[in-house]
N, C-alpha and C positions, 0 to 999 in steps of 0.2 A: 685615089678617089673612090673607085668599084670597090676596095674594102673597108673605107669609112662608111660609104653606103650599109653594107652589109650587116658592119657592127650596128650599122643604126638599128636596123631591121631587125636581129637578136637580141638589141637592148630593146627595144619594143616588145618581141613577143615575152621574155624574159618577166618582164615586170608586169606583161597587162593586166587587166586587173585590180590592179592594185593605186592608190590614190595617189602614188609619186608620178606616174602616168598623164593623170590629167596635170598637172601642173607644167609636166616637161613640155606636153604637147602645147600648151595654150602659150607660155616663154617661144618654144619653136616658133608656134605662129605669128607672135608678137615681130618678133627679131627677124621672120622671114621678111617684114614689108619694112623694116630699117633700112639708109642708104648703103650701110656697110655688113649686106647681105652676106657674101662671103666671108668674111671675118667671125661675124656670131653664127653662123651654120657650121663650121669647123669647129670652135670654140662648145657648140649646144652636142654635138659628136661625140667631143671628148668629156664632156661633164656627162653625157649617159653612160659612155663605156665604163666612168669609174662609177655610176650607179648600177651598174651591172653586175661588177665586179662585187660591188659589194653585197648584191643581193645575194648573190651563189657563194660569198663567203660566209656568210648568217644562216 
């Protein structure tokens, strides 16, 4: 969990910035007040780390 945390945080500073940013964060915030908190907060992790990736692939 402490490196899903982390990645989140490098996928944040990564892309700030830039307008795929506000979208991630406002889905984040959406999905953080859902009953199946847990599930979309792991799920929202791994959809940033592959916009991560892809941004330092570009």
């Amino acid at each position: 969990m402490p490196f899903l945390l982390l990645l989140h945080d490098e996928a944040i500073k990564a892309i700030e910035g830039k307008e795929i940013i506000d979208v991630v964060v406002n889905i984040f915030l959406i999905f953080m007040n859902l009953t199946f908190y847990n599930f979309y907060f792991h799920f929202l992790l791994i959809i940033q780390a592959i916009i991560l990736l892809i941004r330092l692939a570009v």
